[in-house]
N, C-alpha and C positions, 0 to 999 in steps of 0.2 A: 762665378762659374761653378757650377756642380760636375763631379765626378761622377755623378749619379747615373747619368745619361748612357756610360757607358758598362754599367755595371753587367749587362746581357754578354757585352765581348768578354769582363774580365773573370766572369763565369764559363765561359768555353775555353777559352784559356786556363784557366786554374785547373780545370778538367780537363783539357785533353795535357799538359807539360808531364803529368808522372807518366804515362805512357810514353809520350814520344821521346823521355829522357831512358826509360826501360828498354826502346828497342836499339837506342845505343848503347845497352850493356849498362847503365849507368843508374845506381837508386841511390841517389839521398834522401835523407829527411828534410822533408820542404816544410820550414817552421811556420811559415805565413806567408801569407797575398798582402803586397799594401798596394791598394789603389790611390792615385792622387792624380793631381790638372794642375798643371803649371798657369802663371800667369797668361799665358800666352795660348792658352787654351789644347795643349796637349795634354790630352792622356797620358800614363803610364802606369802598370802594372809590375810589381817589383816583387820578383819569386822569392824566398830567402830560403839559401837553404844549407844544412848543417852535412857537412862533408868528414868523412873518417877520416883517421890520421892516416889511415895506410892507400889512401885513395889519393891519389895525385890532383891537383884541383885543375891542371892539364888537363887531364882526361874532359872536363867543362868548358875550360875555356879555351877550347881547341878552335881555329876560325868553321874547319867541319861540319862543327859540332853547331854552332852556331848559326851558320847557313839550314842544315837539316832542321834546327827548332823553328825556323825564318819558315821554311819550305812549307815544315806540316802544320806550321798555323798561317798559311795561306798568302804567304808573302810579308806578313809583320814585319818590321824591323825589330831585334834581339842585340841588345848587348849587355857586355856583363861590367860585372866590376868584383874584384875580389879585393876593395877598400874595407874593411870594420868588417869579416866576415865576406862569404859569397854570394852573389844575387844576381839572379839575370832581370832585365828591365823590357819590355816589354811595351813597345810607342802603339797602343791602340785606338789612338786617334789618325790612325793611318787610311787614307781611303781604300784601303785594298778590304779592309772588313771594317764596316760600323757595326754590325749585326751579325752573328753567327747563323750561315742554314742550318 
């Protein structure tokens, strides 16, 4: 299986997450995109991204906050992990968008 197929969703995605994390008040530095396909042929896109010391990682991993990135990328499922660093993960192998309009 190739991740490749969905490289069009993890382009709208990578483009639209510093906005919609912007209009909740919130800028990190988003170090990188890793795209990858499980065995099982799901997608996932994995934000990473470098949060200040003086910034609570609450403020991220709020369920809110998580819903709202859910919302304005069209119903995606978003969860995060603050394991080895922060990163929200992103299932765009979700039927709700194969393709960004």
């Amino acid at each position: 299986m190739s991740a490749n197929r969905y490289l069009a969703a993890a382009h709208y995605v990578a483009q639209a997450i510093p906005g919609i994390l912007a209009q909740r008040g919130l800028k990190p530095f988003i170090s990188r995109f890793v795209l990858t396909e499980t065995e099982q042929g799901n997608a996932w896109l994995f934000v990473v991204l470098e949060v200040g010391p003086q910034e609570p990682l609450e403020n991220y991993a709020a369920s809110d906050v998580l819903d709202y990135i859910s919302t304005a990328l069209k119903g995606l499922p978003v969860v995060i992990s603050t394991s080895y660093g922060m990163r929200y993960a992103v299932l765009l192998s979700s039927p709700l968008l194969q393709s960004p309009n």
